[in-house]
C-alpha positions in Angstrom: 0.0 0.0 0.0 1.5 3.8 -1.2 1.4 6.2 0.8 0.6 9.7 -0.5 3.4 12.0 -0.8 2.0 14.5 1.4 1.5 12.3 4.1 5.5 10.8 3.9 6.2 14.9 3.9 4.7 15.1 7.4 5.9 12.2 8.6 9.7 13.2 7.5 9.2 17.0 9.2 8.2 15.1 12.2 11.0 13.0 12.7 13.4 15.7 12.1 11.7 17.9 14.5 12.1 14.7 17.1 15.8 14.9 16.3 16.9 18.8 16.3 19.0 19.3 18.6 17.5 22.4 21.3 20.7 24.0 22.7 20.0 25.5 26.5 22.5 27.0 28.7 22.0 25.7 32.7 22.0 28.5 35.0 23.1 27.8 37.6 21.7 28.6 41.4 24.5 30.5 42.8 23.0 30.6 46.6 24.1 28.4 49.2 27.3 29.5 50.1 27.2 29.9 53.6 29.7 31.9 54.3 28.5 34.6 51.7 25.1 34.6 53.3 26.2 35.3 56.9 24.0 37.8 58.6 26.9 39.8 59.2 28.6 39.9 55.7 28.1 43.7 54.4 28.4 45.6 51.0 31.6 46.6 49.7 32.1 50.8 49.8 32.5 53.0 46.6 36.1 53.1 47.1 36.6 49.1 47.6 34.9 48.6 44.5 36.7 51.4 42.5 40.0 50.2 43.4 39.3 46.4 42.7 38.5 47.6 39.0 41.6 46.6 37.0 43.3 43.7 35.1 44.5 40.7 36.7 46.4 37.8 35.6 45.4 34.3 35.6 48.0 31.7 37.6 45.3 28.8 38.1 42.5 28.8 35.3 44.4 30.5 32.8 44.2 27.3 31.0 40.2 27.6 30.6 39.8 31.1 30.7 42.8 32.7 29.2 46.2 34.6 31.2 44.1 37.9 31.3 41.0 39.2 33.3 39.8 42.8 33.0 37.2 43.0 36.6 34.8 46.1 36.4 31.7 47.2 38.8 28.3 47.8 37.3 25.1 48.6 39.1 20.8 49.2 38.3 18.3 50.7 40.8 15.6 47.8 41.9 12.9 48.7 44.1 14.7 52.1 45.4 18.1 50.2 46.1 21.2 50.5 44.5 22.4 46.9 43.4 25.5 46.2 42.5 27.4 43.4 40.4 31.4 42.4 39.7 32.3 41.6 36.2 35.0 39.6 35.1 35.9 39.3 31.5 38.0 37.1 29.9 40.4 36.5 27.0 39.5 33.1 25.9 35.8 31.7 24.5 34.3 34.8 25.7 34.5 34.2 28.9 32.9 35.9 31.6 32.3 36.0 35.5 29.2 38.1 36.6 29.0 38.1 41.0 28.3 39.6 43.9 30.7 41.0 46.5 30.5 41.5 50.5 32.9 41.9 52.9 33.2 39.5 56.2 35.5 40.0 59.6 38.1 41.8 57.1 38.3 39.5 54.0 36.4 40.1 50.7 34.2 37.8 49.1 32.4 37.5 45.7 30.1 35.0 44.5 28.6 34.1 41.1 28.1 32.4 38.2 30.6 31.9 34.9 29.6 31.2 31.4 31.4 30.6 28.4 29.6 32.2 25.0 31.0 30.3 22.4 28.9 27.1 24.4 26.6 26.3 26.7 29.1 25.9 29.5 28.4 27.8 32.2 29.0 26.7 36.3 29.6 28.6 40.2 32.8 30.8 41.0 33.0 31.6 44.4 36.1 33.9 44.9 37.9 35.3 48.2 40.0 38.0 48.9 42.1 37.5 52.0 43.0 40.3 55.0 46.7 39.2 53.5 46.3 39.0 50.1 45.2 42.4 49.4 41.7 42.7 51.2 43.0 44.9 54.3 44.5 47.4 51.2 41.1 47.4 49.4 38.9 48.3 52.6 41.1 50.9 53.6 39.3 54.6 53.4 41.7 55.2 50.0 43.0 52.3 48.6 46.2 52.3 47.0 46.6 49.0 44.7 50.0 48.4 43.1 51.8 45.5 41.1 50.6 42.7 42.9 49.0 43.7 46.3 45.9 41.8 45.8 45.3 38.2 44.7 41.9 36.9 44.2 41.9 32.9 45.0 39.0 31.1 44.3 37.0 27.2 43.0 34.8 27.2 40.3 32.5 24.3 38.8 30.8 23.2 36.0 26.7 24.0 36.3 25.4 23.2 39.3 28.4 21.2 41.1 30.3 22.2 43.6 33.2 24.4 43.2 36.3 22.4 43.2 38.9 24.0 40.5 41.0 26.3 41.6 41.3 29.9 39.6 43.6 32.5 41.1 44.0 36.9 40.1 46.9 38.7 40.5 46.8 42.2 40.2 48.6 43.5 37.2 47.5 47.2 35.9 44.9 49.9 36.2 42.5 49.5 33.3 42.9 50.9 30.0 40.2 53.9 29.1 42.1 55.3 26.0 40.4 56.8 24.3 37.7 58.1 26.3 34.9 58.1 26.5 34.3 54.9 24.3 31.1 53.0 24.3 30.7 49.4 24.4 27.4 48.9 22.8 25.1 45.9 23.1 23.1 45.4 20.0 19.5 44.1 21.0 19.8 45.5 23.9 22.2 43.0 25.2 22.5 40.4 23.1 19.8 37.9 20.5 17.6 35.0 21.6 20.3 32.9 19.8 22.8 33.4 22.5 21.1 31.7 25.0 20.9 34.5 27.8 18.7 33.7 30.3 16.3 37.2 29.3 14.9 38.3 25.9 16.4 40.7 23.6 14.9 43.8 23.5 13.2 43.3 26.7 13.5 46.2 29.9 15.0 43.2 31.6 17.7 43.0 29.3 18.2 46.5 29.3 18.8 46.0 33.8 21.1 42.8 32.8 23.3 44.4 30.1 25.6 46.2 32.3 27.0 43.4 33.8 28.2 42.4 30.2 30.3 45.8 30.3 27.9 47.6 27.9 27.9 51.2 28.4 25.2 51.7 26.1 22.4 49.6 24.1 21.0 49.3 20.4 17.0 48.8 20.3 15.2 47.9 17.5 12.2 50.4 17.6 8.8 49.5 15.3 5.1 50.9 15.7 2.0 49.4 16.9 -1.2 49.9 14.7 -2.4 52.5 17.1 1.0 54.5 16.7 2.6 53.3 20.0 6.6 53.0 19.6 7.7 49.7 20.6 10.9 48.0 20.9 11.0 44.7 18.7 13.6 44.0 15.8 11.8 40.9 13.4 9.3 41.9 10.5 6.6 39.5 12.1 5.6 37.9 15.6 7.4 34.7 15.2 8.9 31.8 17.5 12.0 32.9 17.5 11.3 35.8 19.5 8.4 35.1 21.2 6.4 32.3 22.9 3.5 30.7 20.7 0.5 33.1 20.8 -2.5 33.4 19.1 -1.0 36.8 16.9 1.0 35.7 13.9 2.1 38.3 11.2 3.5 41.7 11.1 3.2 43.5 14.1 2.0 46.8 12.6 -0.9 44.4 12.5 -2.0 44.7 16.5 -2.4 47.3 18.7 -0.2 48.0 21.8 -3.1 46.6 24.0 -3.4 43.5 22.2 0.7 42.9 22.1 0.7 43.9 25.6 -2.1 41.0 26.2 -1.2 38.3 24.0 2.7 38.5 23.2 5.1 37.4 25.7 8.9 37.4 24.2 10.8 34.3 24.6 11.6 33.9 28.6 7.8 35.6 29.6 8.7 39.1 29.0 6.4 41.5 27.3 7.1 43.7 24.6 8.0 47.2 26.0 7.1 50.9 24.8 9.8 52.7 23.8 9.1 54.6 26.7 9.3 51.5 29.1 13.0 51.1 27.4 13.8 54.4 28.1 12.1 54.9 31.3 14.4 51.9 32.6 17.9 53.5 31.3 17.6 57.0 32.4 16.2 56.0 36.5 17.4 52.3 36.7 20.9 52.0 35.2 23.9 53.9 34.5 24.0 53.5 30.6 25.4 56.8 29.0 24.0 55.9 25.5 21.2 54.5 23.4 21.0 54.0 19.4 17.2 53.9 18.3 17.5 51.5 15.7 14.2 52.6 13.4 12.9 49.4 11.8 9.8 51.1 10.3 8.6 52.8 7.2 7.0 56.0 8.2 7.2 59.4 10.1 9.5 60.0 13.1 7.7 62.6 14.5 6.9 60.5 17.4 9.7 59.0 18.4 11.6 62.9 18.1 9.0 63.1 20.4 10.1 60.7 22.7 13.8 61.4 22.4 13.2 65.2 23.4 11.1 64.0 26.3 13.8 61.5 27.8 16.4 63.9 27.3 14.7 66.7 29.1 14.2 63.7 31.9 18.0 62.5 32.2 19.0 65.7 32.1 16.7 67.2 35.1 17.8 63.8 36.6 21.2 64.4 36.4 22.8 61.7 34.0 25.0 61.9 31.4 23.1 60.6 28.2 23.0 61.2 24.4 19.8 59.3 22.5 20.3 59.2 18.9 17.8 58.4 16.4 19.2 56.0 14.1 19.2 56.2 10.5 19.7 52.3 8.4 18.8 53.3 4.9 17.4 55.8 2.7 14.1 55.6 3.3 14.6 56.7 7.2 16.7 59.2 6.3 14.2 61.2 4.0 11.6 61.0 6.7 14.2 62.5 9.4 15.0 65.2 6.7 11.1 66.0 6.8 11.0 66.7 10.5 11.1 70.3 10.9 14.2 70.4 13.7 16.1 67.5 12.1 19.2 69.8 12.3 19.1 70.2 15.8 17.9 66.1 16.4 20.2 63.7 17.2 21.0 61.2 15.2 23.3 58.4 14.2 23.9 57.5 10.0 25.0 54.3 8.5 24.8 55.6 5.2 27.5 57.6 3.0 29.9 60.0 4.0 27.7 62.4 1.9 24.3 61.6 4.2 26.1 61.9 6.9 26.3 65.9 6.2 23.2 65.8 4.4 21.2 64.7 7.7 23.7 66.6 10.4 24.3 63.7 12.3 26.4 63.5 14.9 27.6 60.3 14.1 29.1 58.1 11.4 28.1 54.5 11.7 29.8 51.8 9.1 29.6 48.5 9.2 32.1 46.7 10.3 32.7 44.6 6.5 34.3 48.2 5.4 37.3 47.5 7.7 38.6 50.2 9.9 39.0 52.9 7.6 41.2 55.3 9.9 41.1 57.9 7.1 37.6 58.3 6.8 37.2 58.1 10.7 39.8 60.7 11.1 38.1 62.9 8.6 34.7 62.3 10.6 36.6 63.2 13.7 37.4 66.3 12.2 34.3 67.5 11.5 33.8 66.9 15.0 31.5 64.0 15.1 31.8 60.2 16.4 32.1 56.7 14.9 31.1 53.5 15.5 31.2 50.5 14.0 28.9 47.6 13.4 27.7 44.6 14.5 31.3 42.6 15.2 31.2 39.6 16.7 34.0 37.9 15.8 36.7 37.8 18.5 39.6 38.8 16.2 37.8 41.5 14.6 37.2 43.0 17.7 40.6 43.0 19.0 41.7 44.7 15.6 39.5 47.4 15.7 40.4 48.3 18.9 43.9 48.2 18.5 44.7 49.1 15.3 40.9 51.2 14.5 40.2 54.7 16.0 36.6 53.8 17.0 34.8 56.0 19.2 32.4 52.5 19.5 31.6 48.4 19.0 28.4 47.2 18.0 28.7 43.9 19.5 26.3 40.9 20.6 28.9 40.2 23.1 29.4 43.0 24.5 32.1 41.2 27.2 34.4 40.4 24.0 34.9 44.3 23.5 35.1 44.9 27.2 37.6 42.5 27.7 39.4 44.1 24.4 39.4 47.2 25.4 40.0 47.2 29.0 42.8 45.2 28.3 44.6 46.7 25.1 
């Protein structure tokens, strides 16, 4: 008996959906260090934190993570508090350490989690600095670190063992911030669903994780609702790879905010925020000094001037140090920015020619990274008085080169920790 030929065709999709491999990355559950969670373990002060910012080199571990570790401080605002987290970044498989740190009867301690981007490895780090290995120097009202004063001595596991490798720091250099200011941008936000972060792209909760990947500013794809509303999501259409199966399929110029806002959750529960949410979240909740509004739509940008102007009366008023650009991909975004009627005076960021770039004012010059590093033309930007920044590198190698050998004012990166690493390091 012969089977039809559309029946063998569902029959073959299903057994290759049975077999496709679905790639997930472990978190693991970092509590349960008793010592850490001693009632009398406090936070570490300003100047503890400031001084521990620097690279260290690797003795134990440098054979999984690489000789070099660049540790930086980050913090967000949750519920009224100020919470801070310790970064480590590393030279080999993008590498990273993202903790915690207290201090306990003298000694320092920092506790966390470690994952490895190029995989799905991931596991605990639990680190300690000792009154004699350089915690007693660190706690002191104005630390003075030099060559070698501190080491860092720690275990570290795979997933959810226990610690049981040894990984030691040694205190090496200040960190490099030539030239500065230079922004480490995370593209998406922080990073795509295909990276296996344990938050969505282009979610307010990736906007409160990215700084502990040493992003010191964001890319976010911006796209309207039917009814007009800004919102931050980069795909043409509501699809499974950036959201969880709803009952909305197609474009989502399609819905209105309401009926996103009801029926769309992004990929790890999140909903899709306003532009406004986004915003909202980086000038009270986060330290971030920059964000690139990546405009994925066909149509006017009155609105999301609007919007700009509004946030940058509020960060301003608020205190903080940040530019908003409106971002301008092709042609068709640029004539509508050329229509507003203050588009001289708007900020914005061009990824076209040389030639648009004057033609819109901009204030910044973005290639893409293919072009190579292109020192004359940056240097002619510079000149003119306006920024650069390159986009969207990835690529380990690339990164290194254009910091090293490029004049960049900024990296467009999904992994953002590469470039930190890179540049605090170089």
């Amino acid at each position: 008996m012969r089977m039809k030929k559309g029946i063998w065709i569902v029959l073959l999709s299903m057994a290759a959906a049975g077999c496709k491999n679905e790639y997930k990355v472990k978190m693991p559950d970092v509590s349960g260090w008793n010592l850490f969670d001693t009632p009398g373990a406090l936070p570490l002060t300003f100047a503890s934190r400031s001084a521990m910012e620097a690279v260290y080199t690797l003795s134990n571990g440098s054979d999984f993570f690489g000789e070099l570790s660049a540790i930086k401080w980050s913090y967000i605002i949750k519920n009224a508090d100020t919470v801070f987290h310790v970064s480590g970044f590393f030279g080999k498989d993008i590498a990273y350490f993202i903790g915690q740190g207290k201090r306990l009867n003298g000694a320092i301690l920092i506790n966390g989690y470690w994952r490895k981007m190029v995989s799905t490895k991931t596991g605990i780090i639990r680190l300690t600095i000792t009154p004699e290995n350089g915690a007693t120097i660190l706690l002191a009202p104005n630390p003075v670190v030099t060559l070698g004063s501190v080491t860092i001595d720690g275990l570290y596991g795979n997933e959810q063992q226990e610690p049981v490798i040894p990984i030691t720091f040694k205190y090496t250099r200040k960190l490099n911030k030539n030239p500065s200011p230079f922004q480490i941008l995370a593209h998406r936000s922080g990073g795509r669903t295909s990276d296996l972060l344990s938050v969505s792209e282009n979610s307010v909760e990736m906007i409160l994780k990215t700084p502990e990947f040493g992003s010191t500013g964001i890319e976010i794809d911006v796209r309207l609702s039917k009814d007009g509303v800004p919102i931050l999501y980069h795909d043409n259409t509501i699809n499974l790879r950036t959201t969880q199966k709803s009952g909305l399929i197609g474009p989502v110029e399609n819905y209105t905010y309401e009926q996103i806002s009801t029926f769309v959750r992004l990929i790890h529960g999140e909903k899709i925020p306003t532009l406004k949410d986004a915003l909202e979240t980086v000038v009270y909740k986060t330290g971030l000094t920059f964000v690139w509004l990546d405009t994925k739509y066909v149509g006017s940008l009155a609105i999301v001037r609007a919007i700009q102007k509004e946030y940058l009366q509020k960060a301003a008023a608020a205190g903080r140090t940040l530019q908003i650009v409106i971002g301008l991909p092709g042609d068709i975004q640029l004539q509508q920015f050329l229509a507003l009627p203050d588009y001289t005076s708007t900020p914005a960021l061009c990824e076209l020619s040389l030639d648009d770039l004057e033609k819109s004012k901009a204030i910044i010059w973005a290639p893409r990274f293919t072009q190579g590093t292109q020192n004359d033309n940056v240097a002619l930007v510079h000149q003119r008085g306006k920024q650069v920044f390159v986009w969207t590198v990835d690529v380990p190698e690339f990164i290194t080169n254009f910091i090293k050998e490029g004049q960049f004012d900024g990296i467009l990166t999904n992994f953002p920790s590469c470039v930190a690493y890179n540049y605090y390091v170089h």
